[in-house]
N, C-alpha and C positions, 0 to 999 in steps of 0.2 A: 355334778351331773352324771359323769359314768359312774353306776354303782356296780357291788359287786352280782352277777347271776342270781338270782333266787327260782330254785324248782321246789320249793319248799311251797308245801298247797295250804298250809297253814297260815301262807302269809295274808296278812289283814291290811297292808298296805295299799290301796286303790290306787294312788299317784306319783311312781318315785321319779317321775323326772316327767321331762316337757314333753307331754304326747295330748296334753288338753285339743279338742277339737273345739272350734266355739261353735256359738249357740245358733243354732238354726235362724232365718230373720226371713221370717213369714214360712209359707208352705213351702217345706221341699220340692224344688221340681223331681221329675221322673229321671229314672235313672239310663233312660236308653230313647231320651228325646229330645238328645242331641244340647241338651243344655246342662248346666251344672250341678253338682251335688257336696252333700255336705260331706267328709271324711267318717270315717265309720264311727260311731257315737258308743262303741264298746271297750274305748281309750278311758275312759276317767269323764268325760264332758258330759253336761247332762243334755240329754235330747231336747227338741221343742216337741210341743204339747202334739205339732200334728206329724213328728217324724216315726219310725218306726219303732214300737221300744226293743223290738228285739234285735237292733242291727246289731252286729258282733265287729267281734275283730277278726273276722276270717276277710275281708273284702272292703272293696269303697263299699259302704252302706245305699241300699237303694229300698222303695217301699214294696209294700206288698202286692198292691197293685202291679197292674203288667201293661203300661200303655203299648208296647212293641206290639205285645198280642191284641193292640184293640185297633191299633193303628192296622197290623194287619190285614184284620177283618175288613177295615172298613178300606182298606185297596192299598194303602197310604204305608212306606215302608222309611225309616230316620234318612237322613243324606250317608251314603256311602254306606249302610249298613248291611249290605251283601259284601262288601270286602272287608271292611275294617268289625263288626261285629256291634253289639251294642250294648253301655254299661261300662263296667269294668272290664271287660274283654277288650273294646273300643281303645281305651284309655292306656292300655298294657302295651296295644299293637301299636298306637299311636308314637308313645313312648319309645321304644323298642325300633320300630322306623325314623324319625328322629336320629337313635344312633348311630343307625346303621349310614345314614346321612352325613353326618358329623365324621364317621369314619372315612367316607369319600370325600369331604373337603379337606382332612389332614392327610390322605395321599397324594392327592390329583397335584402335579408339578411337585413331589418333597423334595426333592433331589436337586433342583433348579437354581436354589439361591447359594450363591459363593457364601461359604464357612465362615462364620463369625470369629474374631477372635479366640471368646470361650470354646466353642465348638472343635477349633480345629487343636486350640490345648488337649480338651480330652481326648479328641479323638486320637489323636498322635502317643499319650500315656495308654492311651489305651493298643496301640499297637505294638512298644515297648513291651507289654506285658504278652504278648502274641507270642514277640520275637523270643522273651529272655525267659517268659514263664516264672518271671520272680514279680512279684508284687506287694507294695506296702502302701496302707492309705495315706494320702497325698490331702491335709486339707483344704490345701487350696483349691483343689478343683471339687471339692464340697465332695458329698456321700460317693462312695465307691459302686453301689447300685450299677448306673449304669455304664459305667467301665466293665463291670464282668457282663452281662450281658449282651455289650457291643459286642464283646471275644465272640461270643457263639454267632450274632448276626456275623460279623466280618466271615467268619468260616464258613458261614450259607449263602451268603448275599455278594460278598467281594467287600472290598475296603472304597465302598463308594458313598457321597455326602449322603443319599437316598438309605442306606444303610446303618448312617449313626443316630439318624430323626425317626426311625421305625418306633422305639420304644417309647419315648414321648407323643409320638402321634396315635399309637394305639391306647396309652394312655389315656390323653383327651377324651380320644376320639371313643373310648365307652364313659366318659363320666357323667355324660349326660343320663345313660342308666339307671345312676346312683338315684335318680329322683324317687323312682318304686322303692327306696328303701324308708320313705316318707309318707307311702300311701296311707297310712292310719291318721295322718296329722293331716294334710290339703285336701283340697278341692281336686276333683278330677282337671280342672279347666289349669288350675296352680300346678299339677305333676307338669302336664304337657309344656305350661308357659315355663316351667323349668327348666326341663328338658333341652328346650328353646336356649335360652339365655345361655347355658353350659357350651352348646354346640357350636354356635354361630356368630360370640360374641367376638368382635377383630382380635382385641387380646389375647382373650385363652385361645380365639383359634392360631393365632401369630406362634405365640409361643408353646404351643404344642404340635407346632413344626419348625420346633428348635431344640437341638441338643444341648440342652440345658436340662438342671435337673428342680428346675422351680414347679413346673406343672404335675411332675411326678411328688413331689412333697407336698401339694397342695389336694391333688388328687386323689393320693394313697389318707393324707388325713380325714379328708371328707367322706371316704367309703369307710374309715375307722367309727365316725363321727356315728354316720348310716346305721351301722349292724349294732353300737351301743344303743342306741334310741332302738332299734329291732328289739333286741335283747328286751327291752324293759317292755315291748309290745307283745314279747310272745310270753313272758312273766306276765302280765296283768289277765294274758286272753289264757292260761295254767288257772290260774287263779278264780276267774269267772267260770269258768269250765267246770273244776271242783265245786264250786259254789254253788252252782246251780243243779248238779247231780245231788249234793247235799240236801238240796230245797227243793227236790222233785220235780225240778223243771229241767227245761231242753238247753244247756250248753250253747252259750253264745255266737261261738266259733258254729257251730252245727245250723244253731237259727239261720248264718247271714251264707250257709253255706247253696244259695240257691243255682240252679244249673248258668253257669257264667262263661264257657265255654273251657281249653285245655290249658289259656294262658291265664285263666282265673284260678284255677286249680292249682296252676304251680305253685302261685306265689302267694296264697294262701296260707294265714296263719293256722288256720285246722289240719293241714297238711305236714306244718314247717314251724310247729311250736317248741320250740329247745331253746332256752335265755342261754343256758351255758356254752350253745354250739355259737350262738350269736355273739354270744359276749369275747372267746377267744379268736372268732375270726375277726374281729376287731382289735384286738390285743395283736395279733398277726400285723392287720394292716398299719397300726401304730410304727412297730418294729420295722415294717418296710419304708417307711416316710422317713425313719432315722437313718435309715440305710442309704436313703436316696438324697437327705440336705439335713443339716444339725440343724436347721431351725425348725427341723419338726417339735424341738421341746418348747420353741416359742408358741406351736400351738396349743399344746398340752396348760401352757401358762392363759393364754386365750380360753381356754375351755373354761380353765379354773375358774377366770375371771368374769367372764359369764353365767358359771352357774350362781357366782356370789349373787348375781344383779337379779335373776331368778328366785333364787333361793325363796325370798320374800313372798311372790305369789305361791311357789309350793308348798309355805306351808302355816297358807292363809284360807287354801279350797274351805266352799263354803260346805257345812256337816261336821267337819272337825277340826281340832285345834292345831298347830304346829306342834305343842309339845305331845299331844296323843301320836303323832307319826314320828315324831323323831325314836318317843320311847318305843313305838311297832317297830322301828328299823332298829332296834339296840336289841328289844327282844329276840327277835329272830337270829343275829347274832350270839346273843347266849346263849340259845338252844340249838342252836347249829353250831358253832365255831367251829368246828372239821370241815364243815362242806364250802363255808368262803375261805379257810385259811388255805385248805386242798386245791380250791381255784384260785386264790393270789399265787402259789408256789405253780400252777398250771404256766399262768402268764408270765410270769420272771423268768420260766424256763423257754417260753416261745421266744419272748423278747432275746433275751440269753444268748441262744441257738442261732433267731435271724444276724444279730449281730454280729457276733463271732462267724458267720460263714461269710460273709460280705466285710467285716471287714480287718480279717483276721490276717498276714504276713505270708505269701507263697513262697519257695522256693530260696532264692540266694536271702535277699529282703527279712527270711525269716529268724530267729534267734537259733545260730549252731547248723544254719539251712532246715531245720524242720518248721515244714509250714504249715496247713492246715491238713492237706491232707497228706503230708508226710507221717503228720505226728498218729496216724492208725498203726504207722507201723512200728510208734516209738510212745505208749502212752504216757511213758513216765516225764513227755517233756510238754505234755498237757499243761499243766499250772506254767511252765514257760511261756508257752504262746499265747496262754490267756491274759500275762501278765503284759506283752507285749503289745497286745493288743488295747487293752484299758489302757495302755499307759500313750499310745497312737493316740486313741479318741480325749482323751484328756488334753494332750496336748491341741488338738484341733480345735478343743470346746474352747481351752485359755483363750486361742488366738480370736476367734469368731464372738466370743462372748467375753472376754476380759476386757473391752471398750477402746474407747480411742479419742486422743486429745486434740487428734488433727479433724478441723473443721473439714467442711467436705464444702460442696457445689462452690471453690472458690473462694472460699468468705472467710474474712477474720476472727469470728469465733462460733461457738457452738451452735447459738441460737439464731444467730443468721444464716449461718448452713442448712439446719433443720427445715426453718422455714424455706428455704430454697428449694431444698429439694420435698416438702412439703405441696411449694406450689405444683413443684414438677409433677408431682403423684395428681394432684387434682387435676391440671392441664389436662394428661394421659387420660382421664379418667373422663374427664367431661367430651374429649373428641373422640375416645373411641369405644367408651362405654357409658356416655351418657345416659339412654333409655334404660339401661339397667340399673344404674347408681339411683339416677329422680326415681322410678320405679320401687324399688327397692327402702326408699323414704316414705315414699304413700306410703305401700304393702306398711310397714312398719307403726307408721302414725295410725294407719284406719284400723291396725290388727290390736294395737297397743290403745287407743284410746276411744274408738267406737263402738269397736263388740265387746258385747255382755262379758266376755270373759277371755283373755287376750291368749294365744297359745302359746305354751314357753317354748313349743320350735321354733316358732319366729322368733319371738324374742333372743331366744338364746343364738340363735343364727345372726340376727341384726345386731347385736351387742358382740360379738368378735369379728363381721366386716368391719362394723366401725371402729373397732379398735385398734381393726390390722392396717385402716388409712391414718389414724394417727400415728400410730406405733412402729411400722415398719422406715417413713423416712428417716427415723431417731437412727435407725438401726444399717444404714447402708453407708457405704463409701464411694461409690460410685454410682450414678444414677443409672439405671435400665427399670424401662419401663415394665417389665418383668415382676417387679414386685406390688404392682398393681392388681398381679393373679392372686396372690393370697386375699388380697381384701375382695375381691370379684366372686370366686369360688361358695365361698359362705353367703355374700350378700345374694346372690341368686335365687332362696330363699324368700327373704321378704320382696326380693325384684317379682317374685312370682303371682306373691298375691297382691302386689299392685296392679298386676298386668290383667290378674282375674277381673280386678276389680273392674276394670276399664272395660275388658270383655264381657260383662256379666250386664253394665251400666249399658252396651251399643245392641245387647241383646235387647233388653227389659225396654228401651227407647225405640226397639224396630216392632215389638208386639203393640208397641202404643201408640203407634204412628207418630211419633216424636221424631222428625224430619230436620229439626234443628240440631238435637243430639247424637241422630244417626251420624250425621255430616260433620258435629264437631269429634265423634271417635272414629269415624276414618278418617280422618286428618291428624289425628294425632298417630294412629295408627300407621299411616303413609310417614309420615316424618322419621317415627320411628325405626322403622324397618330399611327405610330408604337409606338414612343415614347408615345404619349399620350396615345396610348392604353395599353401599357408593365405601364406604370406609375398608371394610371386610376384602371388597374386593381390586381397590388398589391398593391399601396399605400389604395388605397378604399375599397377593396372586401378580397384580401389575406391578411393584415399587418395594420389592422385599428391601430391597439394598437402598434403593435411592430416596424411602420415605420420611418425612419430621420426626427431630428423634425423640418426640413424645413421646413413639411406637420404636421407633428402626433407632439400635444403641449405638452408640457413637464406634465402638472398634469392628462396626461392619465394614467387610470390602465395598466399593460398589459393584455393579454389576456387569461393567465391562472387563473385569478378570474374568468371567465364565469363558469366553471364547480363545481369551488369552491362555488362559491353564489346559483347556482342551488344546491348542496346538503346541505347547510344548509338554505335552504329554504323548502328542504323537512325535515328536520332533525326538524326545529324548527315546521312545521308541526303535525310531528307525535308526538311532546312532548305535555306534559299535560298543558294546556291551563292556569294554576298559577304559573308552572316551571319557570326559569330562561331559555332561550336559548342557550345565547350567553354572555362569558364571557370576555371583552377589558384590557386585562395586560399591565401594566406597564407604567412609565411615560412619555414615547412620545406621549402616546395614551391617556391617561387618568392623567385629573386636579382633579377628583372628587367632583365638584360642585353637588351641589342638586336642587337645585331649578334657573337650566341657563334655557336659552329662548330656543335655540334649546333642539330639542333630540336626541337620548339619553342624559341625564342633565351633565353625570359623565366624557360625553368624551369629547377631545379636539377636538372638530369640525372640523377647517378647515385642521388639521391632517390627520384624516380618513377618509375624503371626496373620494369618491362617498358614502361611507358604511352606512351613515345614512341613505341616500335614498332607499336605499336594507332595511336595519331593519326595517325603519317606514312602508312600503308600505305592509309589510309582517308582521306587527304588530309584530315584536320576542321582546322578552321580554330582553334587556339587564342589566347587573349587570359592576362595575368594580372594579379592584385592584391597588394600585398603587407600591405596596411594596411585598417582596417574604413573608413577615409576614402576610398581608393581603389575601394573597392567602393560606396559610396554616391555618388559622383561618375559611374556607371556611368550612362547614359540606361537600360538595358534590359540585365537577368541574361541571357547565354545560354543556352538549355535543357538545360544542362549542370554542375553545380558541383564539383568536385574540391577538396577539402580535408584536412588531419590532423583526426583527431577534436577534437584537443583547440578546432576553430573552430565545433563544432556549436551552441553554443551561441547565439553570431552570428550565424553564417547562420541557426539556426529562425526567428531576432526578423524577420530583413531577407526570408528566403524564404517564410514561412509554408505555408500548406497548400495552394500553387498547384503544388508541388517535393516530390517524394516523397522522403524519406530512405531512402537503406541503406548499409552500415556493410560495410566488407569488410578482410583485415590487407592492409598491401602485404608482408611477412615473413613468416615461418612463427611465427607465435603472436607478432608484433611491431608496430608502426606502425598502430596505428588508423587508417585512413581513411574520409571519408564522400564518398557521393558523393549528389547534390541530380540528379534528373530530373524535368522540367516535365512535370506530367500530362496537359497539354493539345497538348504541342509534338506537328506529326504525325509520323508513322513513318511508313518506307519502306524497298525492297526494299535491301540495301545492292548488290546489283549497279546501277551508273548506266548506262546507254545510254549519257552524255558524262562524261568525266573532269573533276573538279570544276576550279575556278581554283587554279592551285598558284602560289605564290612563285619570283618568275623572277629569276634571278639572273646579274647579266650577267659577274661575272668569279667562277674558283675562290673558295672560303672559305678565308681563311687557315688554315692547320694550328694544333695546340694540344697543350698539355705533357699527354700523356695520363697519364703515369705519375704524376703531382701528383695530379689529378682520381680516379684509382684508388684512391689512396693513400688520398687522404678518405676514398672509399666504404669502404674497409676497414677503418677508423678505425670512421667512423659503426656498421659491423656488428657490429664487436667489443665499442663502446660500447654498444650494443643490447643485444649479449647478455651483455655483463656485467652489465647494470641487469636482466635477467631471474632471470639466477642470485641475484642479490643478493635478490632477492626472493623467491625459494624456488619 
């Protein structure tokens, strides 16, 4: 599907990839009355008999006529066509607001939900790397992305939950954007119902207010996806352009370029026609999805696998043979080979570049300490850090992509696992993206088997979401519903022109007095939306922590730690800056190591997860016990106690009623914990005027077998929730 740029005017190729618009089906409505239109028919599609033949690819295509202007006249002005405009101007703003939307449902409360497990790991590597300024990719916590970009939020923002979900949630929160990079291929009514689906859907909105880095790999692929289909738009609209100067006619791009307003004009392929600028700003955003999760090559193996299923109708277009295109694509290659081989070497070097600068060794971490940007000042140690570097993502890829013989969701071998966590993707998917998924099966069946001629964006869009619902449960070890976004993202696509369809059908039933059909599509309409609104808005807003973990992953806090963490963060505040804080009881929590790589040294890390990320950021000074003898040897309890439940009992005898009790899960409906606050200890502001006494540390930490350490935790999770299930 992605091929390489062509500005070669010579080229004779009409279709090199999926921008078919289909067939018109009956008279185009008008394009500014308020109803829908067909994609611009200067793609490759052949027009119907009564649409315009000159629409181009500069715009959605609209006719020659001007109903806005007759409506006018005759008093009568579209709905809302004083603000939002009419046509493709409409459709741009329409768009474009939509995001700006989607942007305020992934700020409004970001900050609110206690740190997921994942979350508070990165966040926590990522302040290590604040403190020590040495850094080396970490596969486990997936692409280094957004670990260097936290550094600069944490510097502007503070080191607050609201600060490490910034970049995923502006993420999201433009993807819905991405739909205009589609406008040559949909329906005006499909951009918006796009737009729609990206923004709003519980899922990608859940987790695009989460510090994870799926959405961003998901996001950054699909704006890749965008500018290659651009690219082959503004090559076809080169091509017709020349052609018709050749043939003394008016240039396509010029025909459709009729007065549209200043947002029709932007985005405008007579404006914005460069394959090659299109083609490497997607070679860019490729390179950033790798940046941000190694499964971006998984998507790359998706495209592949897509365009094979395509392949067939490209290069079947009726007028010419398959092998007359293939040999026009060979040709132009011998006759050019400087100009694609000068742009493969463009892209290896983008690629190249984004990688090595994200994920390339800082500081101590580095080979000799020269790290990336040491090595300006030492270039001869260049092929060092390079080598250092591939030999990082090498090993990450082994571990992520060399497979695994341990069943997963519980089960005794592979194929019971699969399908386990199989069903769990579809569960997810049916409660909290339902209307999208069935949507996205119409769009697909009506676009694939009803129109005269099926467009291979949808196709090729509907052939890697469904690959990504099969494909990805093979692919995980632990279930979060999380990976439901990669198959969500691309389906949103055919979800679109289902949703057209349904819209187009409650339209066409209200002009015909069709009162039975009005009623059956707002009902399905209300279902729709309601659902996803009732879902969106407790699963996301009311029950981040305490919802089914279809949606909410099992190493969420719940959500009675938010008030606990805010008072001992005042508590550790007000104490005296040599005090102990915060005291970790007893042996599920604490190994008592002295000198481990994370911190606190004494606890068992991936046990207490998020909690380190609360201590570190808040510099509290932690101690531990691991025995009721070790705590009785203590001169004086810190105003602080952290414990498994199952130590309540001890600690009441030894804390009594000087130490409030409260009880919060560290799991989702898992791990009792208590935690013990001195009634009397004072509180204060947690902003300090001075930065408390931190632990100076005169040489790097040794590194440590992270993948061992993970392994446990996944053990320990699985263990969990099998002793859950077992228990009904």
């Amino acid at each position: 599907m992605v091929a390489a740029p062509d500005d070669d005017p010579a080229a004779a190729d009409g279709d090199p990839g999926p921008t078919d618009a289909p067939p018109t089906d009956g008279e185009p409505p008008a394009a500014d009355d308020g109803t829908d239109s067909e994609p611009s028919t200067g793609t490759g599609s052949t027009p119907s008999s009564d649409s315009d033949p000159a629409a181009g690819t500069g715009s959605i295509s609209s006719p020659d006529s001007d109903p806005a202007a007759e409506r006018v006249r005759a008093g009568r002005r579209p709905f809302l066509a004083d603000y939002l405009g009419t046509g493709t101007e409409r459709t741009l703003r329409l768009v474009l607001g939509i995001t700006v939307l989607a942007l305020v449902a992934r700020f409004v409360l970001l900050g609110d939900r206690v740190q997921h497990f994942d979350e508070g790991r990165v966040a926590w590597w990522t302040l290590e790397y604040m403190r020590t300024s040495s850094f080396s990719y970490r596969y486990i916590i997936h692409g280094p992305f957004i670990q260097h970009l936290n550094t600069f939020l944490f510097s502007v923002l503070g080191t607050t939950d609201f600060a490490t979900r910034v970049v995923p949630a502006l993420v999201g929160g433009l993807l819905p954007a991405t739909a205009l990079l589609f406008r040559e291929h949909l329906r005006r009514s499909e951009l918006v119902a796009m737009a729609l689906f990206l923004s709003f859907n519980p899922i990608l909105l859940y987790y695009s207010r989460f510090s994870r880095s799926t959405i961003l790999v998901a996001g950054f692929s699909f704006v890749a996806f965008g500018f290659f289909v651009r690219a082959m738009d503004a090559r076809r609209a080169r091509h017709e352009s020349t052609t018709a100067a050749t043939d003394g006619g008016t240039p396509a791009a010029a025909r459709s370029s009729r007065p549209g307003g200043a947002l029709a004009d932007l985005f405008s392929l007579e404006t914005t026609r460069s394959p090659a600028l299109y083609f490497h700003v997607g070679v860019f955003f490729v390179a950033l999805a790798f940046a941000a999760k190694e499964n971006a090559l998984v998507y790359l193996l998706c495209w592949a696998g897509a365009g094979v299923l395509v392949s067939d109708r490209l290069l079947s277009t009726p007028g010419t043979s398959g092998f007359d295109r293939i040999e026009a694509a060979l040709t132009r290659f011998v006759v050019s080979p400087g100009y694609y081989i000068g742009h493969a070497l463009v892209a290896l070097l983008i690629v190249g570049a984004v990688t090595l600068f994200f994920y390339a060794p800082r500081g101590a971490a580095a080979p000799d300490g020269v790290g990336l940007y040491a090595v300006l000042g030492q270039p001869g140690q260049f092929p060092t850090l390079v080598d250092a570097t591939v030999s990082d993502i090498e090993t990450g890829l082994e571990y992520w992509f060399g497979g695994s013989t341990e069943a997963g969701c519980n089960k005794d071998n592979l194929i019971d696992g699969y399908l386990c966590f199989l069903a769990r993707f579809l569960e997810s998917t049916v409660l909290y993206a339902g209307p999208l998924f069935a949507l996205s099966i119409v769009g697909f069946v009506a676009d694939r088997y009803t129109a005269g001629r099926p467009r291979a964006l949808v196709m090729f869009a509907a052939f890697w979401g469904f690959a990504s619902v099969v494909g990805y449960p093979l692919g995980t070890d632990i279930y979060g519903a999380w990976i439901v976004v990669n198959a969500l993202v691309p389906l949103a696509v055919p979800a679109a022109v289902g949703a057209a369809i349904l819209f187009r059908w409650g339209v066409d039933a209200y002009r015909e007095d069709d009162g039975i059909s009005v009623f059956l599509v707002l009902v399905l309409v209300l279902a729709a939306t309601g659902a996803t609104g009732y879902q969106g808005v407790t699963g996301v807003y009311a029950e981040p922590e305490e919802g089914p973990d279809s949606l909410v992953q099992y190493a969420q806090p719940e959500g009675e730690w938010r008030p606990l963490i805010a008072e001992m963060q005042a508590v550790s505040a007000g104490n005296a800056p040599a005090e102990t804080d915060v005291l970790v009881h007893g042996s599920y929590y604490v190994d008592g190591a002295e000198s481990a790589v994370r911190t606190p040294a004494c606890i068992k890390w991936f046990k207490i997860l998020p909690m380190p990320w609360y201590f570190e950021k808040d510099r509290m000074q932690v101690a531990c016990t691991n025995s009721t003898a070790e705590l009785d040897s203590l001169e004086s309890v810190p105003p602080v106690v952290v414990a498994r439940g199952s130590h309540a009992e001890e600690l009441d005898q030894r804390l009594g009623d000087d130490y409030r009790k409260e009880t919060a899960l560290i799991r989702q409906d898992a791990i009792s914990t208590v935690v013990y606050i001195e009634r009397s200890a004072p509180r204060a502001d947690v902003q300090r005027s001075a930065p408390r006494a931190d632990i100076q540390r005169s040489a790097p930490r040794a590194d440590i077998a992270v993948p061992g350490d993970t392994h446990e935790a996944v053990h320990d999770a699985r263990a969990a929730q099998a002793r859950l299930r077992a228990a009904g």
